[in-house]
N, CA, C and O atoms as a Maestro MAE file, in Angstrom:
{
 s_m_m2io_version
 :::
 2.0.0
}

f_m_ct {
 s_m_title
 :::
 protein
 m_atom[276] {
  # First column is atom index #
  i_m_mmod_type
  r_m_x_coord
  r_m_y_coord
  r_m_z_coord
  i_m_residue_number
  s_m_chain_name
  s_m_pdb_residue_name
  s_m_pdb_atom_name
  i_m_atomic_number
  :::
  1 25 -14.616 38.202 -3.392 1 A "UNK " " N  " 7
  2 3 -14.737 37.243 -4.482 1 A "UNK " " CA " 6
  3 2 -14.331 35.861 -3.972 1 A "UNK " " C  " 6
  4 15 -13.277 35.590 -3.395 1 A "UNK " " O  " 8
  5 25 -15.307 35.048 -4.267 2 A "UNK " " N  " 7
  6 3 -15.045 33.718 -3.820 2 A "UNK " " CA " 6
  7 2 -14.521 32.895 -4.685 2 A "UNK " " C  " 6
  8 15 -15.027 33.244 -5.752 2 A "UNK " " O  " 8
  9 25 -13.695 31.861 -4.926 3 A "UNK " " N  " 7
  10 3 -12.804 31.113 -5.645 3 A "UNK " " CA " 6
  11 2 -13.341 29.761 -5.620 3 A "UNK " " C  " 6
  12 15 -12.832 29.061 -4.744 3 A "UNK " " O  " 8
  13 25 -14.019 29.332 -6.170 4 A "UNK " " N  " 7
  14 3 -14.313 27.400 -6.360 4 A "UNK " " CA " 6
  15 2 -13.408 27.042 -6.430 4 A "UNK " " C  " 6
  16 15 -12.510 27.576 -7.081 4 A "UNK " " O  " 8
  17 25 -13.293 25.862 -5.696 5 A "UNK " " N  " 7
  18 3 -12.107 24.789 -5.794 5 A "UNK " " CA " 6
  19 2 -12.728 23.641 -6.677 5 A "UNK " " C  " 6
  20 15 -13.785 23.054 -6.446 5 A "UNK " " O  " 8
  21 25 -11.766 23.409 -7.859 6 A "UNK " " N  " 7
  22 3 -12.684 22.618 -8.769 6 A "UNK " " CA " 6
  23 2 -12.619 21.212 -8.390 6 A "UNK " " C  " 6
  24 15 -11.638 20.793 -7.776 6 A "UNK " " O  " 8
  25 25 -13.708 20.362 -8.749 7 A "UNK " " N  " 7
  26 3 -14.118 19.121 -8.248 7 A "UNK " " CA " 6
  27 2 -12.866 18.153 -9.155 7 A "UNK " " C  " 6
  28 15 -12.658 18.208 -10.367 7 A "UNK " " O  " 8
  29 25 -12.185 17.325 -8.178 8 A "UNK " " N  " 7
  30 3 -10.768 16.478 -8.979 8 A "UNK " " CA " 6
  31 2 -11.597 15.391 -8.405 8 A "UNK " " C  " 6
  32 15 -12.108 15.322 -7.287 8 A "UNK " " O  " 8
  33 25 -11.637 14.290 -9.711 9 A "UNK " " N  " 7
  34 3 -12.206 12.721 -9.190 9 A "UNK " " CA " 6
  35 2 -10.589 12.019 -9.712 9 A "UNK " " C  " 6
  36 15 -9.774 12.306 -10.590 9 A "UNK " " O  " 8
  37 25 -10.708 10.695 -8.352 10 A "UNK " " N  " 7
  38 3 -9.535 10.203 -9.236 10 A "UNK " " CA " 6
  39 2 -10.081 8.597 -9.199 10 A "UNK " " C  " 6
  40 15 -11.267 8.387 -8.946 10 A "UNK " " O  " 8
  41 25 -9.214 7.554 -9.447 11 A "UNK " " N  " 7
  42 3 -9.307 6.695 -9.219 11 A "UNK " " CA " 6
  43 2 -9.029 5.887 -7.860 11 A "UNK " " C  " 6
  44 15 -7.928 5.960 -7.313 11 A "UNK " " O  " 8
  45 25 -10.163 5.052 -7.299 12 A "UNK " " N  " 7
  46 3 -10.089 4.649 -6.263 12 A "UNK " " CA " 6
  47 2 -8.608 3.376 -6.462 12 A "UNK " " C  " 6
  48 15 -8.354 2.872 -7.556 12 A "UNK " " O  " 8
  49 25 -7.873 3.085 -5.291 13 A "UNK " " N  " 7
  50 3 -6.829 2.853 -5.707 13 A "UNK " " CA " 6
  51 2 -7.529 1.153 -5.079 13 A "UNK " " C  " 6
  52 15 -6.750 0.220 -5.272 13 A "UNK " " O  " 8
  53 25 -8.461 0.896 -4.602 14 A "UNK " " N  " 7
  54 3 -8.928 -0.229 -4.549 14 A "UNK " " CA " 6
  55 2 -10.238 -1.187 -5.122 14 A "UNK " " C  " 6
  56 15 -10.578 -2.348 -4.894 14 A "UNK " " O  " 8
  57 25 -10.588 -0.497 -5.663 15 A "UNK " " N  " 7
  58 3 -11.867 -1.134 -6.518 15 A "UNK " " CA " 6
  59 2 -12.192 -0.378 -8.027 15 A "UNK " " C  " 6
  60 15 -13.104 -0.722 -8.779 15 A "UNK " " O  " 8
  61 25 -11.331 0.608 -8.254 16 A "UNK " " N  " 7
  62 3 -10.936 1.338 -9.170 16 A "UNK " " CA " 6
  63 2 -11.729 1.927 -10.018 16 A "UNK " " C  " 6
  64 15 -11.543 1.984 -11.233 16 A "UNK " " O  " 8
  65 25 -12.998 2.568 -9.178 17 A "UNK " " N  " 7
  66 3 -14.202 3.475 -9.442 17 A "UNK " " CA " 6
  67 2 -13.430 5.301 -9.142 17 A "UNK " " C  " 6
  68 15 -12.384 5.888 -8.865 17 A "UNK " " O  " 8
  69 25 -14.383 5.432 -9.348 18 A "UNK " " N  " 7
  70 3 -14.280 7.179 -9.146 18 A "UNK " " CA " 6
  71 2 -14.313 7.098 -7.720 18 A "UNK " " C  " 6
  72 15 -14.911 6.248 -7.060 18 A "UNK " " O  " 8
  73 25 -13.442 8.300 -7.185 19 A "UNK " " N  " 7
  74 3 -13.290 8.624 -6.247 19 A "UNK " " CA " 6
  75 2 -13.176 10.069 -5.847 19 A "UNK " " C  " 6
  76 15 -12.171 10.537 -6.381 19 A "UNK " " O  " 8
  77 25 -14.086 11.347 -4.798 20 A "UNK " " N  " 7
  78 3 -13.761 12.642 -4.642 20 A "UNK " " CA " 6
  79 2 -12.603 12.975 -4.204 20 A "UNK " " C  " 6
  80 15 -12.252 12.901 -3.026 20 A "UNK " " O  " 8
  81 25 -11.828 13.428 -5.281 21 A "UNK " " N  " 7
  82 3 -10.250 13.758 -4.242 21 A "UNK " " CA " 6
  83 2 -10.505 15.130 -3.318 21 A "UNK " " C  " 6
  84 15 -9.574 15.914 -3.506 21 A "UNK " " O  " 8
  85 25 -11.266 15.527 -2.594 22 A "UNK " " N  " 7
  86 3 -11.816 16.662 -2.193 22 A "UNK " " CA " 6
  87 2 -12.125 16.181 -0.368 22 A "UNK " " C  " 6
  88 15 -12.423 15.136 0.210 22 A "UNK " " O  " 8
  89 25 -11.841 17.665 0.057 23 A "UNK " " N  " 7
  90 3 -12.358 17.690 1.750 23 A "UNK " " CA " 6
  91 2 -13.511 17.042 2.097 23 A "UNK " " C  " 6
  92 15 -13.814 16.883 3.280 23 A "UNK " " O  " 8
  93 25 -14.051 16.730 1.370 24 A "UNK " " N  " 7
  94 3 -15.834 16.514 2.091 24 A "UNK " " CA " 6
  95 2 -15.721 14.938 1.748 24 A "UNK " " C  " 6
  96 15 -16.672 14.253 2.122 24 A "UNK " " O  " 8
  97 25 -14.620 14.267 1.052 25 A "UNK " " N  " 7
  98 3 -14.384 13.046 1.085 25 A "UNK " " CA " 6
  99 2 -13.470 12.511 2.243 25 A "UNK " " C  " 6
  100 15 -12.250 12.599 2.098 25 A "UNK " " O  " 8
  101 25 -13.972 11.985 3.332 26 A "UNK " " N  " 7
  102 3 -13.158 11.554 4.573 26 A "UNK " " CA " 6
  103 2 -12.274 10.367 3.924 26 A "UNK " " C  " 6
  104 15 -11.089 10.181 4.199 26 A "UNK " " O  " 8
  105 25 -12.984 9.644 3.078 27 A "UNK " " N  " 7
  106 3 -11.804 8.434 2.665 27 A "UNK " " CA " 6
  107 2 -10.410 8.721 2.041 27 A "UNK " " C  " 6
  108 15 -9.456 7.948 2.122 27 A "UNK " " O  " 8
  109 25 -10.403 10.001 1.368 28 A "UNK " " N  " 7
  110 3 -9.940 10.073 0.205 28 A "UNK " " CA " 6
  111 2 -8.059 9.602 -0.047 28 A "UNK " " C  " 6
  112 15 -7.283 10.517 0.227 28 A "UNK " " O  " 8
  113 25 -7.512 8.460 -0.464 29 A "UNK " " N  " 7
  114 3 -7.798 8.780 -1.892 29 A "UNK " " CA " 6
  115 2 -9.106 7.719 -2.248 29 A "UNK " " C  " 6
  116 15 -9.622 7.832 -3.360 29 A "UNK " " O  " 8
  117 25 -9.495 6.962 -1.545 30 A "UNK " " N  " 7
  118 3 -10.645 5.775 -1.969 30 A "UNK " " CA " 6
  119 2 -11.793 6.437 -1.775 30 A "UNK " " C  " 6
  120 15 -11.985 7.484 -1.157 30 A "UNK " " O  " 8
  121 25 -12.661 5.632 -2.441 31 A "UNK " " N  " 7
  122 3 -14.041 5.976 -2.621 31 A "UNK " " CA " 6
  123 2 -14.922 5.881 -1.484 31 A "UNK " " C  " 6
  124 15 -15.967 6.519 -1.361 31 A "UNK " " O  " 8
  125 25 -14.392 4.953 -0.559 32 A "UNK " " N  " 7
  126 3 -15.370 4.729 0.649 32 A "UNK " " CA " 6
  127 2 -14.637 3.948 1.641 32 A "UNK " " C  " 6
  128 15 -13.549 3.412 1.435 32 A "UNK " " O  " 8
  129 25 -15.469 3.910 3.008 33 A "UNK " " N  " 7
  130 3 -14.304 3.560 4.106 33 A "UNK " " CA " 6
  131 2 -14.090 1.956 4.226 33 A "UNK " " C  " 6
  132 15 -13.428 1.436 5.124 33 A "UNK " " O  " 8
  133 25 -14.849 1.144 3.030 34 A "UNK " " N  " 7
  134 3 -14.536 -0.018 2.303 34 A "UNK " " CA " 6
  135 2 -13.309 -0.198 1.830 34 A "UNK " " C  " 6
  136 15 -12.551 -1.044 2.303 34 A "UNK " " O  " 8
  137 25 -13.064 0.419 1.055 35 A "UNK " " N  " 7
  138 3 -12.182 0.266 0.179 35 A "UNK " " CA " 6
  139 2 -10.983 1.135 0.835 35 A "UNK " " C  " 6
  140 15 -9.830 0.903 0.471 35 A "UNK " " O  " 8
  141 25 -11.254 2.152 1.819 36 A "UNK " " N  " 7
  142 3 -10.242 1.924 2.851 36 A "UNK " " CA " 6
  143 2 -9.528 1.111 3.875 36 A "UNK " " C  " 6
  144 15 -8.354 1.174 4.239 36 A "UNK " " O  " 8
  145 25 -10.498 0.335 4.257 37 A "UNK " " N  " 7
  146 3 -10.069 -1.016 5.087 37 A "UNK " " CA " 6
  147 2 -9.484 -2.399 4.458 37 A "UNK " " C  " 6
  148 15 -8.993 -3.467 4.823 37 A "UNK " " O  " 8
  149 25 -9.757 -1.874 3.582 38 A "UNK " " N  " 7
  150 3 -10.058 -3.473 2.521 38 A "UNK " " CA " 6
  151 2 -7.951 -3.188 2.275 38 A "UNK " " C  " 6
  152 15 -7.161 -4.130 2.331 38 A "UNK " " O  " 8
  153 25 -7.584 -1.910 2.059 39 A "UNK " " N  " 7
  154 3 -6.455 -1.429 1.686 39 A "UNK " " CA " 6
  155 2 -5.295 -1.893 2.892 39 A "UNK " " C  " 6
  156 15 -4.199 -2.442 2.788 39 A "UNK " " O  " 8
  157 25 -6.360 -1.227 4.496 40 A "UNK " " N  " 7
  158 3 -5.483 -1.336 4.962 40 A "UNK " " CA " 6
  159 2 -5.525 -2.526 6.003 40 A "UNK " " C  " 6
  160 15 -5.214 -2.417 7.189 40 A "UNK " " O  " 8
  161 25 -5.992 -3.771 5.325 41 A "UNK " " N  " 7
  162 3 -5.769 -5.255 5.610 41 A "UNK " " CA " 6
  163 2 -4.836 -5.337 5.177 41 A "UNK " " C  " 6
  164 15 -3.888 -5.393 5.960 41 A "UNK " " O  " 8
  165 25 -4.514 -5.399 3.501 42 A "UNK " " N  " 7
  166 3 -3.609 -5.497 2.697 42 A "UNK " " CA " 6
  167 2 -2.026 -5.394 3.283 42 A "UNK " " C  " 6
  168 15 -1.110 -6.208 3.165 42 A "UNK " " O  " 8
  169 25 -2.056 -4.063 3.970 43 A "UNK " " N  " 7
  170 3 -0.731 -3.423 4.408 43 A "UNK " " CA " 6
  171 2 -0.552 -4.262 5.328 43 A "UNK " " C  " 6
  172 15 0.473 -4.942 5.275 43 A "UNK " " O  " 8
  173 25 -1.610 -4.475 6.563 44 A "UNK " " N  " 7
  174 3 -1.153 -5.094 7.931 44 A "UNK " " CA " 6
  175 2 -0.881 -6.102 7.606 44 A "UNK " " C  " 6
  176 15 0.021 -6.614 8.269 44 A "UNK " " O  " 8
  177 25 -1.435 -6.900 6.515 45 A "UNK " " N  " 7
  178 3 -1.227 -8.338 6.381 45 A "UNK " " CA " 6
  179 2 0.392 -8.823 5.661 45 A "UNK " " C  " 6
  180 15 0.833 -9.971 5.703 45 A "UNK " " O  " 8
  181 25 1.180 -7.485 4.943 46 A "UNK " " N  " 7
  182 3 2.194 -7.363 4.581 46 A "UNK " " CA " 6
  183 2 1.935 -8.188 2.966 46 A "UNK " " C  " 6
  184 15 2.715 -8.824 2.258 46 A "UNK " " O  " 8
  185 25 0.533 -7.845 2.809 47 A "UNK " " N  " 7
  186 3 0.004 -8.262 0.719 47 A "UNK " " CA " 6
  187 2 1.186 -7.230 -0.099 47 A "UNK " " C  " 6
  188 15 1.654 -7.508 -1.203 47 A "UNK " " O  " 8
  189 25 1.546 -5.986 0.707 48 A "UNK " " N  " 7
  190 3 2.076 -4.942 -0.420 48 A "UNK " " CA " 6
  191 2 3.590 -5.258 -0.232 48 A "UNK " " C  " 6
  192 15 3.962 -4.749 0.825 48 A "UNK " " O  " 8
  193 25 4.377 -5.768 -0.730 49 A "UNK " " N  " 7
  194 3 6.057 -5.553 -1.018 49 A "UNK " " CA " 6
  195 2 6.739 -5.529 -1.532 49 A "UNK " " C  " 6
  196 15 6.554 -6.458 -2.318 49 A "UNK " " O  " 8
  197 25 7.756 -4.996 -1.801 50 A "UNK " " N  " 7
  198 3 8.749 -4.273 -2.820 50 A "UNK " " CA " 6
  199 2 9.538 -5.667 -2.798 50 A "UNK " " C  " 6
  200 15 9.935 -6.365 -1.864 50 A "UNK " " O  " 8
  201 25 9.620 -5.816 -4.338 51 A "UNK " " N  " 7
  202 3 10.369 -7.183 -4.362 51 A "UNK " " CA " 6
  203 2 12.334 -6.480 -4.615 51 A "UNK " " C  " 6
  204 15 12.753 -5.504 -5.237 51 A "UNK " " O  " 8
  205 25 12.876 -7.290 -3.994 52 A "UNK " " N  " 7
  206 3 14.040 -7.236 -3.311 52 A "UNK " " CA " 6
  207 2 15.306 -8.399 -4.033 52 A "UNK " " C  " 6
  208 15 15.136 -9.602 -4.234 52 A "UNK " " O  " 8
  209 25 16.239 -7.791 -4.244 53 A "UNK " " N  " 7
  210 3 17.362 -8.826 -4.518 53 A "UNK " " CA " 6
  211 2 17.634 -10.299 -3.604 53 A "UNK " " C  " 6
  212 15 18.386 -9.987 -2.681 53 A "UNK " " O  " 8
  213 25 17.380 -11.407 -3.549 54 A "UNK " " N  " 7
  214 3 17.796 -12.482 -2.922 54 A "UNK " " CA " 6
  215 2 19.034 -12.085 -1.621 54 A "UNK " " C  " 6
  216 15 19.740 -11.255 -2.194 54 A "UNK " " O  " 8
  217 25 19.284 -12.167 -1.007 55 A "UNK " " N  " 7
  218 3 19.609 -12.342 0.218 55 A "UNK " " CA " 6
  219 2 21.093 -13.000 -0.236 55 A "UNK " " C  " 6
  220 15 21.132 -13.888 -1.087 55 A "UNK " " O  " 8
  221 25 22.340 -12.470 0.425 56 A "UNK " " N  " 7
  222 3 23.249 -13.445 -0.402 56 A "UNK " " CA " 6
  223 2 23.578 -14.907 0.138 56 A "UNK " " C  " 6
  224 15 23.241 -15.278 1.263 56 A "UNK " " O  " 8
  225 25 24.065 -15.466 -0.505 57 A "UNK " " N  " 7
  226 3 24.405 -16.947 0.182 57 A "UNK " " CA " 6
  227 2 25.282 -16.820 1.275 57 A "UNK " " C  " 6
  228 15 26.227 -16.042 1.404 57 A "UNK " " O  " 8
  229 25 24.863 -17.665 2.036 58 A "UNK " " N  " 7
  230 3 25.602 -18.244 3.616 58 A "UNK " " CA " 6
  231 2 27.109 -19.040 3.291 58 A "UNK " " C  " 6
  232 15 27.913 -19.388 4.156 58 A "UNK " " O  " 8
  233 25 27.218 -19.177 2.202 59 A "UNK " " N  " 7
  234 3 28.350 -20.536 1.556 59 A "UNK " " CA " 6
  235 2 29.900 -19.423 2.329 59 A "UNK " " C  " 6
  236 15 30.681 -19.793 3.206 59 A "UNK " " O  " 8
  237 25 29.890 -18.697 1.939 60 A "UNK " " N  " 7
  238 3 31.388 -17.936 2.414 60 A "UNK " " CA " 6
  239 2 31.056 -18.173 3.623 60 A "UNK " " C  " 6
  240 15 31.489 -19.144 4.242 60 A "UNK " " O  " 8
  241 25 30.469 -17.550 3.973 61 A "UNK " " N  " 7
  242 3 30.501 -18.240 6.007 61 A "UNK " " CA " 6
  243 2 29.616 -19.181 6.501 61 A "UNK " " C  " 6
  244 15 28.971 -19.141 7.549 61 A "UNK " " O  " 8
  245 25 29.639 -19.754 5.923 62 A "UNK " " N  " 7
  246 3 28.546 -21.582 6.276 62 A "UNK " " CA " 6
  247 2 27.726 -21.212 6.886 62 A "UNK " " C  " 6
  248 15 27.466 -20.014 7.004 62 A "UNK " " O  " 8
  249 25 27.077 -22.173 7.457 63 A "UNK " " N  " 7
  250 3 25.315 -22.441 8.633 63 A "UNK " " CA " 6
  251 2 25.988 -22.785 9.765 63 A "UNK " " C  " 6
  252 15 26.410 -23.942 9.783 63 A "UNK " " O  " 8
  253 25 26.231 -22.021 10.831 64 A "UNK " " N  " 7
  254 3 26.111 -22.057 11.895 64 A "UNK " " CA " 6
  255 2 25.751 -22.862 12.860 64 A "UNK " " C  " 6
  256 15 26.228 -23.144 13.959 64 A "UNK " " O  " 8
  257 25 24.219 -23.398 11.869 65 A "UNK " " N  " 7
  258 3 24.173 -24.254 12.563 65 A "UNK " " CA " 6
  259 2 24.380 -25.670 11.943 65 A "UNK " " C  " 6
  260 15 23.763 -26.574 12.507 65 A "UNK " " O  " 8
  261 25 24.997 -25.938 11.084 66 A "UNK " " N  " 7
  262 3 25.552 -27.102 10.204 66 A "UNK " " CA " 6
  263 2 27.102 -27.199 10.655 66 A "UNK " " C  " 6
  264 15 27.424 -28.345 10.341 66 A "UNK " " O  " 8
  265 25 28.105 -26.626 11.178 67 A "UNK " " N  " 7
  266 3 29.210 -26.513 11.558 67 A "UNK " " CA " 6
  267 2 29.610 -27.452 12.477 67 A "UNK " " C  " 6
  268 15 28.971 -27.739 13.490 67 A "UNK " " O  " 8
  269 25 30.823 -28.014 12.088 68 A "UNK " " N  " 7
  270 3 31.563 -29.262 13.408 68 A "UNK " " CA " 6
  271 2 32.028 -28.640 14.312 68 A "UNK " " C  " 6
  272 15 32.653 -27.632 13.984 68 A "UNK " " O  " 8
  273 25 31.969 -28.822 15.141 69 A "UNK " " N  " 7
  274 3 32.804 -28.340 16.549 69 A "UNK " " CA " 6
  275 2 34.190 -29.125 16.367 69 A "UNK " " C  " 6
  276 15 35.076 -29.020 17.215 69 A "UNK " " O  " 8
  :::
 }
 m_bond[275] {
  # First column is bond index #
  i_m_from
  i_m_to
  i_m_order
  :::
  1 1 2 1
  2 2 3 1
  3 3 4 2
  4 3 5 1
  5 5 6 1
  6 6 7 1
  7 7 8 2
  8 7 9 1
  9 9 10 1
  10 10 11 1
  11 11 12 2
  12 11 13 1
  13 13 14 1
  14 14 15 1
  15 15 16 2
  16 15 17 1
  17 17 18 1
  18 18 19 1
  19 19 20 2
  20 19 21 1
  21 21 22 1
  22 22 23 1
  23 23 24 2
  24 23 25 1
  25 25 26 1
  26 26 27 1
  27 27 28 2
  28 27 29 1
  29 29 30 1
  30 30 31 1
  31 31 32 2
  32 31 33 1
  33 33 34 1
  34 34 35 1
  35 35 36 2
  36 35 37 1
  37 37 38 1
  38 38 39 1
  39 39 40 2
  40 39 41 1
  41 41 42 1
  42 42 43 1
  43 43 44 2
  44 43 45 1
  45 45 46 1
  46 46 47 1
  47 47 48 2
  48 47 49 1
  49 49 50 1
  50 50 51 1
  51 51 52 2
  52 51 53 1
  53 53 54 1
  54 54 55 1
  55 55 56 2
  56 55 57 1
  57 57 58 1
  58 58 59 1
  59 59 60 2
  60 59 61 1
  61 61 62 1
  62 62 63 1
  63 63 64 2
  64 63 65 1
  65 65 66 1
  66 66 67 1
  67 67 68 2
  68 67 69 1
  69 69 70 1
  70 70 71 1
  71 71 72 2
  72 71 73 1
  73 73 74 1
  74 74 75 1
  75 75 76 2
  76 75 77 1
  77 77 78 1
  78 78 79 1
  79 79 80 2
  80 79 81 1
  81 81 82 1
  82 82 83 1
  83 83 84 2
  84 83 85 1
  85 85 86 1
  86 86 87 1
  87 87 88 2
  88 87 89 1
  89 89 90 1
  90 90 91 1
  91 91 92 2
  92 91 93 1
  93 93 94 1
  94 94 95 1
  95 95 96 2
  96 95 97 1
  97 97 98 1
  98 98 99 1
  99 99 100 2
  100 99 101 1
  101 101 102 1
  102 102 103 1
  103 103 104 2
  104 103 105 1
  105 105 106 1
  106 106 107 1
  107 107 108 2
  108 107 109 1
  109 109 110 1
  110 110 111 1
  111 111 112 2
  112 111 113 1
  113 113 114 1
  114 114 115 1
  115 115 116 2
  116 115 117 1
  117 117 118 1
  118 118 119 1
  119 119 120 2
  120 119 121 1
  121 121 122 1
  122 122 123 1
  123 123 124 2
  124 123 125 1
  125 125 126 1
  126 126 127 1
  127 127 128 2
  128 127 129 1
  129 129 130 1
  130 130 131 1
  131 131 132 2
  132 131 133 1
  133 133 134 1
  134 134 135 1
  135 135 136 2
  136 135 137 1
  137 137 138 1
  138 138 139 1
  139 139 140 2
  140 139 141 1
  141 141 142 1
  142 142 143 1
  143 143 144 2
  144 143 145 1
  145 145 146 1
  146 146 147 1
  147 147 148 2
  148 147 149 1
  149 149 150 1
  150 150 151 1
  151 151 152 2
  152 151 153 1
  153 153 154 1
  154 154 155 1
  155 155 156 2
  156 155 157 1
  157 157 158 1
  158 158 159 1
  159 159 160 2
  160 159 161 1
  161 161 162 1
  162 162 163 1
  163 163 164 2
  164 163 165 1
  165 165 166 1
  166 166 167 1
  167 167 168 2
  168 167 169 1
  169 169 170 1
  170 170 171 1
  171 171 172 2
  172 171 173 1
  173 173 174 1
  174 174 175 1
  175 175 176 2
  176 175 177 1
  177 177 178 1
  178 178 179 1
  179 179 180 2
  180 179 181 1
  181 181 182 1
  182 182 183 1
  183 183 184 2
  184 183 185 1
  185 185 186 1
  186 186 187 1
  187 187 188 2
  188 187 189 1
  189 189 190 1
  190 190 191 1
  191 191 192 2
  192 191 193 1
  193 193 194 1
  194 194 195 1
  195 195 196 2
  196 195 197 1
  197 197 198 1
  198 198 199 1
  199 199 200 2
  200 199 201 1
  201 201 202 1
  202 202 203 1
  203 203 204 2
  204 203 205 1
  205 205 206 1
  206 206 207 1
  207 207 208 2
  208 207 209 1
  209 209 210 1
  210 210 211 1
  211 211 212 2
  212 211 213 1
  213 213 214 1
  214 214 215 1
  215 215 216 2
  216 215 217 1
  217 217 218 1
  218 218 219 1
  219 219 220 2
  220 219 221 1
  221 221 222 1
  222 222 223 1
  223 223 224 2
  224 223 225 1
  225 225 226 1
  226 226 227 1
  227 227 228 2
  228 227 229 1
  229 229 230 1
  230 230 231 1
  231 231 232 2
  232 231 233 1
  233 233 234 1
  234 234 235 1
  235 235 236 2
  236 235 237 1
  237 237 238 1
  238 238 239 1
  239 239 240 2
  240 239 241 1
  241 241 242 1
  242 242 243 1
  243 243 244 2
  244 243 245 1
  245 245 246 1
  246 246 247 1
  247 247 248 2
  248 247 249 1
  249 249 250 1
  250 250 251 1
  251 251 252 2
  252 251 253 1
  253 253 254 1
  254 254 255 1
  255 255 256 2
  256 255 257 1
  257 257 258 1
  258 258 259 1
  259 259 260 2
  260 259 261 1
  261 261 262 1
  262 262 263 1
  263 263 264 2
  264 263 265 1
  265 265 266 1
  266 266 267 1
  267 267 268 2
  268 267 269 1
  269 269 270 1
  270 270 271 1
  271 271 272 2
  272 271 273 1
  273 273 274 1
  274 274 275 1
  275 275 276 2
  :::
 }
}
C-alpha cells in the first residue's frame, strides 16, 4: 500500500505567491530560484537585522581618542 504525501503550498517568503513545499520543488521554501536569489542578496547585503538595544555610552570611560595625555 502506497501512502500519498499530500501536496502543502505555502507562501513564497519573497514575492508572496504560492509556493510547493514539496521534494520536486528545488527552491523550496520560495517559489522559484528568483525569489531565491533575490532572498539571498538580501542576507549578503545584511537588508535582514534584528534590531538591537543602542550600544551603551562611552561617557563612563570617555573616547580614547578625545583624551589629554
Amino acid at each position: 500500500m502506497t501512502t500519498a504525501t499530500p501536496v502543502r503550498t505555502v507562501v513564497c517568503p519573497t514575492c508572496g505567491g504560492p509556493s510547493l513545499y514539496a521534494p520536486e520543488n528545488r527552491w523550496r521554501p520560495f517559489c522559484s530560484e528568483r525569489c531565491r536569489q533575490i532572498d539571498l542578496g538580501a542576507w549578503a547585503s545584511e537588508e535582514f537585522r534584528m534590531p538591537t538595544e543602542a550600544p551603551p555610552d562611552d561617557a563612563p570611560y570617555g573616547d580614547p581618542r578625545t583624551q589629554e595625555s
